[in-house]
Kinemage of the C-alpha trace (Angstrom):
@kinemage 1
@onewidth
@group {chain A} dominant
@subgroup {mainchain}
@vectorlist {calphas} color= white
{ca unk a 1} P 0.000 0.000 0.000
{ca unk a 2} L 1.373 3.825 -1.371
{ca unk a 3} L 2.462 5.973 1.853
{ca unk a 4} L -0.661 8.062 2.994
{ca unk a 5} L -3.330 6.020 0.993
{ca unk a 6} L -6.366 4.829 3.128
{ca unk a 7} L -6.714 1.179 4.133
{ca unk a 8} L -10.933 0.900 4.791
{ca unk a 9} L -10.686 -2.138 7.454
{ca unk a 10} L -9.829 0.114 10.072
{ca unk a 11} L -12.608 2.164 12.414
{ca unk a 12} L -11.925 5.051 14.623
{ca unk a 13} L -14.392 5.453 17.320
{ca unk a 14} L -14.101 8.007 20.682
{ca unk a 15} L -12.347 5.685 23.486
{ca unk a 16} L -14.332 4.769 26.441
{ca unk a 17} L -13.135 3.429 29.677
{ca unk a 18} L -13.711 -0.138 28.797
{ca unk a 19} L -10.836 0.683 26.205
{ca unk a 20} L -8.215 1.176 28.740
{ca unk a 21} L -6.650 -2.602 29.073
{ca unk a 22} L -6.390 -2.700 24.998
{ca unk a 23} L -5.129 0.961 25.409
{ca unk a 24} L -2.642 -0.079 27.837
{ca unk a 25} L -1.354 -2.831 25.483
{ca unk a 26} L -1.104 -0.842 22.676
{ca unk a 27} L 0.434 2.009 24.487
{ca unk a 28} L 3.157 -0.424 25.547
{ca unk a 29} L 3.550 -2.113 22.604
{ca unk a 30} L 3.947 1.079 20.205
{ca unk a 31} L 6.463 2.394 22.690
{ca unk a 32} L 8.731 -0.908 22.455
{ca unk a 33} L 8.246 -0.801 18.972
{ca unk a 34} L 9.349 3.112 18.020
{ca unk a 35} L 11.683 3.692 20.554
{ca unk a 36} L 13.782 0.822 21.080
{ca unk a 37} L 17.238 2.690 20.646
{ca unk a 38} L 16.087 6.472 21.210
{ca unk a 39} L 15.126 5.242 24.762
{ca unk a 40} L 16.674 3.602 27.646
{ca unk a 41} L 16.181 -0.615 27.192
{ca unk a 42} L 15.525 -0.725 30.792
{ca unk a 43} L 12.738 1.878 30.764
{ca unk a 44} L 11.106 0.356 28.172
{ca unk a 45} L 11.583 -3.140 29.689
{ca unk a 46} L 10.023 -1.589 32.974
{ca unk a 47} L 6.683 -0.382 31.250
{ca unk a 48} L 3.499 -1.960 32.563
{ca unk a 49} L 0.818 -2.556 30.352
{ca unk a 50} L -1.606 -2.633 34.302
{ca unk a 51} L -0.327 0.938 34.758
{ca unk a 52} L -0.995 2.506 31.802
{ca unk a 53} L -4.265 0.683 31.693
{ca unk a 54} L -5.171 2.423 34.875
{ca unk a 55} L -4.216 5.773 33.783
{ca unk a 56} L -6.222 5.449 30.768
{ca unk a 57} L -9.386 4.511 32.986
{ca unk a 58} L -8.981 7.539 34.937
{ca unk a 59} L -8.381 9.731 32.075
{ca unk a 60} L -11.521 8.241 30.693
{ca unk a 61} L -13.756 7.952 33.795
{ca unk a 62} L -13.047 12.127 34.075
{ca unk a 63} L -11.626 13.732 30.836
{ca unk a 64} L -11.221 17.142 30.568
{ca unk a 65} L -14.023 19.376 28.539
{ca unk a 66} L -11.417 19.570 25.854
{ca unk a 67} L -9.629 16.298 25.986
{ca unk a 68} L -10.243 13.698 22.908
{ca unk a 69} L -9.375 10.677 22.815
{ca unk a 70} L -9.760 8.363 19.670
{ca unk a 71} L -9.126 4.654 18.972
{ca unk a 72} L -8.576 2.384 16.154
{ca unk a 73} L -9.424 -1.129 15.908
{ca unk a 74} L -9.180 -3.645 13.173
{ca unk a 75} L -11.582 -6.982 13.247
{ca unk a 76} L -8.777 -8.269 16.095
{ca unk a 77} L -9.151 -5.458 18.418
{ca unk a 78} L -7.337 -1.932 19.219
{ca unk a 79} L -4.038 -0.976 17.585
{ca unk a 80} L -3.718 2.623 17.869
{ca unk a 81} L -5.064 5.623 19.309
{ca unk a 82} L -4.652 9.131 19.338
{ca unk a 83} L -5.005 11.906 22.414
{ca unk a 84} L -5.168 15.781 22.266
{ca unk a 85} L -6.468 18.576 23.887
{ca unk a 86} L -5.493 21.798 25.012
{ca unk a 87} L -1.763 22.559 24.094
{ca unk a 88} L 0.785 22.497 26.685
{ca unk a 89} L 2.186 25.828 25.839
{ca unk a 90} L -1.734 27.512 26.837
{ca unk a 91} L -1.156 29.295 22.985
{ca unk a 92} L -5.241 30.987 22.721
{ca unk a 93} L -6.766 28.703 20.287
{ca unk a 94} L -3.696 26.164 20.024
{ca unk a 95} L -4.589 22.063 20.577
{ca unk a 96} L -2.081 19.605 20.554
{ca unk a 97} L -2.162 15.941 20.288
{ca unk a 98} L -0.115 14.742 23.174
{ca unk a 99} L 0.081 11.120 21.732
{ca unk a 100} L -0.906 9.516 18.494
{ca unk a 101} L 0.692 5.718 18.304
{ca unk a 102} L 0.043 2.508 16.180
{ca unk a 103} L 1.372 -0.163 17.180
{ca unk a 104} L 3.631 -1.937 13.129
{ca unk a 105} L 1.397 -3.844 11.826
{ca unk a 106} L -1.197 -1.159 11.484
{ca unk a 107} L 1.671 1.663 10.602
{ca unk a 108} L 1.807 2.882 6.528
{ca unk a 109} L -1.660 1.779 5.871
{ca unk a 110} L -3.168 5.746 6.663
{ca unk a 111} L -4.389 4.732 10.296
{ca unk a 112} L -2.132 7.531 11.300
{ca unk a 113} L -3.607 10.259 9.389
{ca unk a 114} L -7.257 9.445 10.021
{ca unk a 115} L -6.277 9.420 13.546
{ca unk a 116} L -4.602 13.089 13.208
{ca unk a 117} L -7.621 14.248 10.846
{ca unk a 118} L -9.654 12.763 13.228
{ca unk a 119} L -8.512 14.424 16.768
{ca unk a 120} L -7.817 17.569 15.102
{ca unk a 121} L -11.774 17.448 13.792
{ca unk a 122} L -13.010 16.994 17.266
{ca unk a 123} L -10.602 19.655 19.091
{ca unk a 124} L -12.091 22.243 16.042
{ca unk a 125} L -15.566 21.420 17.477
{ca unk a 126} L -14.125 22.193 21.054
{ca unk a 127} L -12.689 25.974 19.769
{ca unk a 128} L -8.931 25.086 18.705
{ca unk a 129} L -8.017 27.142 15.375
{ca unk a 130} L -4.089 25.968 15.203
{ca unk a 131} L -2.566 22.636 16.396
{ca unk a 132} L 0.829 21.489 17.650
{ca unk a 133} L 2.374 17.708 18.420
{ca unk a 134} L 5.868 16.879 19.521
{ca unk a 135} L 7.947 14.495 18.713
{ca unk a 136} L 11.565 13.021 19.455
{ca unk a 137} L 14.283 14.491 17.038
{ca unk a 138} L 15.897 11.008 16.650
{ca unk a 139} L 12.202 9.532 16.072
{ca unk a 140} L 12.791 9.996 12.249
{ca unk a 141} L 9.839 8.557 10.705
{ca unk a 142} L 7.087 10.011 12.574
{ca unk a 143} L 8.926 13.292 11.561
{ca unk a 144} L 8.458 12.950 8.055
{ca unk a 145} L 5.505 11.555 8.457
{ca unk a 146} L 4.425 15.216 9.835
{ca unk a 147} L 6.137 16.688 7.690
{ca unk a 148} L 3.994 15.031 5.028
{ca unk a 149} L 0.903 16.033 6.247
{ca unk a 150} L 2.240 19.758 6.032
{ca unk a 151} L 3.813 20.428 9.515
{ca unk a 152} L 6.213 23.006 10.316
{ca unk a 153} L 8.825 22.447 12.379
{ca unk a 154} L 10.107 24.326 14.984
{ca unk a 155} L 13.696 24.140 16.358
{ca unk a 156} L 14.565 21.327 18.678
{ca unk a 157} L 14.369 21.285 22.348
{ca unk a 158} L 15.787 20.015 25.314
{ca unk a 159} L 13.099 17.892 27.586
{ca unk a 160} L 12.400 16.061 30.665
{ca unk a 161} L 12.946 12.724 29.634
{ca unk a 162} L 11.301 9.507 30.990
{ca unk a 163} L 13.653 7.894 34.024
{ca unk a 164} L 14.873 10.647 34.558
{ca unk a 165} L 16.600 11.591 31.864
{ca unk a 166} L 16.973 14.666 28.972
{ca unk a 167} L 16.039 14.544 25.700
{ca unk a 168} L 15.259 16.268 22.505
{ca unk a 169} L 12.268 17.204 21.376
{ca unk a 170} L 10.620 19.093 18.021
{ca unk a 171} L 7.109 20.269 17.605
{ca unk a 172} L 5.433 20.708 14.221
{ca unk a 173} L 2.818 23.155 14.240
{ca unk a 174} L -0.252 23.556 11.852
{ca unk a 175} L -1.089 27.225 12.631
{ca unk a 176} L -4.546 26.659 10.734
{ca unk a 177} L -6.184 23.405 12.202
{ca unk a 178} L -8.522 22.962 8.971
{ca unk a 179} L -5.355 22.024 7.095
{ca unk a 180} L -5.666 18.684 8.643
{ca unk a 181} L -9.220 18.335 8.348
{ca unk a 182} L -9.600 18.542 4.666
């Protein structure tokens, strides 16, 4: 399948909390997937599928009146998802999607983009006119993959990392949110 084109045996639908043990998984899996070698082995041998299953359930239980959360599911069950809401930087009118991950089976098949179309759509609805999402610097292919979808990127910086450490970070910015809608 062509990067970008749309594979049709994919739904999105707004997460629930029932959706937080497959969230979990997927969270954890995606993350030992795309950053094996830009993290720490350890840290990503540490991650618990149980903990990030509970912190979905409480984001879930009691979002906030802007937060979004979307997942997608094939006829075998979640494999990605997508989270925004108001942007970290408190820009008026900015969003940003805080996470968007797949886990590879379900990457280059345009899950990713009707995830991003999808949570910038509903954070539109909620008021946001621009949109933001970080990523890591060294996390090359979800950089182009912005950059694709018309992104601009602003210059790296230096972030809390998880464990403790630093690392760097770029955000790609779509200062008119309907870009991504289409």
């Amino acid at each position: 399948m062509a990067y970008g084109s749309v594979d049709s045996t994919f739904v999105i639908f707004p997460a629930g909390p029932a959706d937080a043990e497959a969230l979990g998984r997927v969270h954890v899996q995606s993350w030992r997937e795309t950053y094996r070698g830009l993290l720490p082995d350890a840290y990503l041998a540490r991650m618990s599928e149980a903990a990030h299953a509970r912190r979905f359930a409480h984001a879930l239980t009691r979002p906030g009146d802007d937060d979004v959360t979307l997942a997608a599911a094939d006829r075998r069950g979640l494999v990605g998802y997508a989270q925004g809401g108001p942007s970290r930087r408190r820009a008026p009118g900015e969003a940003e999607v805080a996470t968007l991950y797949l886990v590879r089976p379900a990457q280059n098949r345009g899950l990713g983009r009707r995830l991003l179309s999808g949570t910038a759509r509903a954070l539109a609805v909620r008021g946001a006119r621009s949109l933001v999402v970080s990523v890591l610097r060294d996390n090359l292919a979800a950089r182009a993959f912005y950059e694709h979808l018309g992104g601009d990127a602003e210059p790296a910086r230096e972030e809390p990392g998880p464990g403790g450490g630093r690392f760097w970070e770029v955000a790609y910015v779509w200062r008119d949110i309907g870009a991504l809608i289409g």
